[in-house]
Each structure stands twice: as C-alpha cells, then as structure tokens.
C-alpha positions, 0 to 999 in steps of 0.5 A: 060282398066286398071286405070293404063293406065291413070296415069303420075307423075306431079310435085308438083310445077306444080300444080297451088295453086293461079289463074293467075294475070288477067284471061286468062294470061295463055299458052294453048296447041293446039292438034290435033290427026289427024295430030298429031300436039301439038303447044304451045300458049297463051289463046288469041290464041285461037280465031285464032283457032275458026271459024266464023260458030263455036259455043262456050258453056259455063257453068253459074253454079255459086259456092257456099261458100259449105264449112262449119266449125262447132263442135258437141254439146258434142265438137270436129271439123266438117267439112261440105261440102254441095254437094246439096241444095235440098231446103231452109232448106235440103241439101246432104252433105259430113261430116268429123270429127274424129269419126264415124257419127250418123245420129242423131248428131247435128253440132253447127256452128261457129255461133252458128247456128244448122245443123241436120243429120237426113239420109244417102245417099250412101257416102253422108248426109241428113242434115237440118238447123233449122232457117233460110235457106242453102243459106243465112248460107252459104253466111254468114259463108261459105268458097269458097270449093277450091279442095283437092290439092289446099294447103292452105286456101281459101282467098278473092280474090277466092271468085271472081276467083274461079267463072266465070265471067258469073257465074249465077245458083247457085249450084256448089260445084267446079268451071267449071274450063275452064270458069275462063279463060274469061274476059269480054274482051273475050266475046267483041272479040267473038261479033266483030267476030261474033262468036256465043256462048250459055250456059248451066248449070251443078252444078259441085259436089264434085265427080268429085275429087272423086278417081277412086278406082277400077283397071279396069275403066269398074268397075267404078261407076260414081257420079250424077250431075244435068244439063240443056240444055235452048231452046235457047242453042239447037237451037243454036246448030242446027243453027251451025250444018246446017251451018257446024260449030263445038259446042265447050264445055268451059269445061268438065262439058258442054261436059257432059251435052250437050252428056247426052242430046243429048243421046235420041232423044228429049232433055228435058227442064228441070233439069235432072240428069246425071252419064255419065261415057265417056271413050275412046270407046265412040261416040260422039253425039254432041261435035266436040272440047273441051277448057279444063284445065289439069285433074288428073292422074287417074281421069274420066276427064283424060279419058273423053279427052282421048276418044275424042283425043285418049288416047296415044295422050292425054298422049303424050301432057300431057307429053309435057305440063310437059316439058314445065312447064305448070301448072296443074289443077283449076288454071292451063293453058288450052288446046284446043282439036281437036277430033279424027275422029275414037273416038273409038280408044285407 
C-alpha cells in the first residue's frame, strides 16, 4: 500500500485552532460501510446510536503541561518536549534548538532550574532534573503541549480543554481527542439509560503526530506508547460479549490498547508497551465500533479507520465531511464509525 493511498487536501480553514464553546457542541458524522450510508448529525445524536447491551470505553490518560521553554548555558532557545516521565528525576524527551545536540548540554529553564542530557534514545533524550522533580517543574513552568497545526500559543482555557473531563493518569503528552467531547451531562444520560462504560488508560506520545516518512506504509516503524487495561475494564467487556452487545473505543488511542491486549490469550494487568501499526488488512480482535475526531492526511490513525470501515469508504466520508465544512483534527467534530464485516478489505 502506497502512502499516497492515504492522502486528501484540507483546507486551512477547516482545521479547527480553538475548542467548541461547551464540549460536545460539534456535528458528528455517522458512517456504515455495510450499508454504505454516511448521515450528518450532532455529537448528542450519538446515544440514539448506541444500544442498551453496548459497552463504551474511554481513555483516563491525563496530559501534562510537557512543554518546556528554557536556553543553554552559553545562550541560545531550547525547546523541550517531555515524552515520558520515567521517574521523579529522568525523563525521555524531544529537544529542539538551532544547533546540534550533545548529550553533555546543560538547559537553564525560564526559572532557572537546571535540566541535564546525559543520553540518546533513538530520536528521543534522557534528560534529568537536578532539584526537585519532573512533575512539580512542569506543573510550575510547563505549557499545555498543543499539536504542530494548532497555530497559536497555548492559552488558559487549553489548560481545561485540552483534557477530558475524566482525565486521571497522569502521563500524556497529547490529548485522547475523542474525550474531550463528554461533559458530565453525557456521562448522566449514559447512567439513565443504563448503558455501560469502563476505562482504559493510554499515555498518548508525541509520535503520534510524527509523519510517515517511507512511501510504502508495510515500511513503516511505529512509535512506542504504554497502556493498561484494569480488571474491572476486562470484565466488562466479557459481560457485554455474552450479552451480544458492541465494546465502542471513545477513541483511537483505546482502540489501540484494547486490540494490543486482546492479541495474546491472557490479558495483562499491568503497564505494557505497545507499537501496534493497524492498517487495513488487520482483524479486529475485540473492537466492533469507534467514536473518533478526523486524522491527518497520510497519518497511521488515517489507516487505522481505514482498516476498520475500508479505506475508500474512509476516504468517501472524508471528503463529504469537507464538503460539509466539518472541522478537522484536536478540536475538530467527530465521527461514529461502524465496522466493515470483511475488515481485510481495502
């Protein structure tokens, strides 16, 4: 498969750059390959949509003000991006300034507080703190890491919309988008209908903004991101499958960590790590529908909705969402889809 395959224009001015006025004021587009219908409608038309026996899962993965602005000791702008917290005092991150990076450099931060690179990991920093620790440093002098086509700087009002309203672990670098829809309000209506719904947690890295830089996409190396699936979150799942009712993923980010799990025969209770690359030809193991924002052109996630409605039905709704001036991406609208029967095809 060619990256090209995955590619459409957007225009500029449909790239959402605030949030909606109150979370879930956003259209949603219903698709469903197999009766090849795409139906323009509102996020609260999404109950209407969801069955009694259906199970919703969400991801509690809270962000963290990742992004750092500091300068070397001998001057000059640095910019760090903490991708993950390995403990209170070492951290992997992206680092950029105008020259090359030693792994000896020493960052000054805007508060005077001292960061050392002492490693490399791949495109990724071992950096550590001096005093103190990761997380009160960037609770004190961190910025809300909005994504590269969000073109302006972060603001007060990110701090709570950039984060879901259920956020609870801490150790995202971007936000499980498709969250940021509910509001408590939501979360009342699920209970009167009694409609299930469990969490899992993903700490969304960086990568996932990272390009696909390779022309066929079987060549593509996928970032790493860890994940947890909680007993009480299987158990759920297993109470909806006897009942015959759909797990739904809030989200890519959950759709990936429930089909990592749900790859091996036990599902581990604790953190793993996960580089699952889901591109049309994939089966689905435990997911039956997704409640997701729109993707980048040419991006994994693309292909990952690709491999569940089929990658010309994706790119038919695309298109028609275009026309309809939908708005793209983190604070974009949202789509409900519906999973193609034979997943394998293009």
């Amino acid at each position: 498969m060619n990256i090209e395959d995955f590619n459409y224009t957007l225009p500029e001015n449909l790239i959402a750059q605030n949030p909606s006025r109150k979370r879930g004021d956003s259209k949603l587009l219903s698709i469903n390959p197999e009766t090849n219908s795409i139906n323009n409608l509102n996020f609260k038309d999404l109950f209407n949509l969801i069955n009694k026996d259906d199970l919703l899962i969400f991801n509690d993965t809270k962000v963290i003000k990742a992004r750092l602005f500091g300068e070397k000791l001998t001057g000059g702008k640095v910019e760090i991006l903490v991708e993950r917290i390995i403990d209170e005092k070492n951290a992997l991150a992206l680092i950029k300034t105008s020259k090359k990076i030693n792994t000896s450099l020493t960052i000054k931060t805007s508060k005077n507080r001292l960061i050392e690179i002492f490693a490399r990991d791949e495109n990724l920093f071992r950096i550590k703190i001096e005093d103190g620790d990761f997380y009160s440093l960037l609770d004190n002098e961190g910025h809300v890491p909005l994504p590269p086509y969000i073109k302006r700087k972060d603001k007060k009002v990110d701090e709570d919309r950039y984060q879901t309203i259920f956020a609870k672990e801490r150790g995202a670098v971007a936000a499980p988008t498709a969250g940021l829809h509910f509001s408590q309000e939501d979360f009342n209506r699920l209970k009167e209908k009694k409609i299930n719904y469990g969490f899992i947690t993903l700490h969304v890295g960086s990568g996932t903004f990272q390009p696909v830089k390779v022309t066929n996409i079987n060549d593509h190396k996928m970032h790493k991101e860890i994940y947890h699936i909680p007993i009480a979150t299987k158990q759920l799942i297993d109470e909806t499958r006897v009942k015959g009712g759909r797990v739904i993923a809030i989200g890519t980010t959950v759709l990936r960590a429930l089909e990592s799990a749900y790859q091996n025969a036990v599902v581990p209770n604790n953190f793993q790590e996960t580089d699952i690359f889901i591109k049309p030809g994939y089966k689905f193991k435990i997911v039956d529908a997704l409640f997701t924002n729109f993707h980048l052109p040419k991006s994994t996630l693309l292909m990952l909705v690709s491999a569940l409605a089929g990658k010309d039905f994706i790119m038919k709704s695309y298109h028609e969402a275009i026309k309809n001036k939908y708005h793209f991406f983190s604070y974009g609208d949202a789509m409900f889809i519906e999973q193609k029967a034979k997943n394998n095809d293009l």
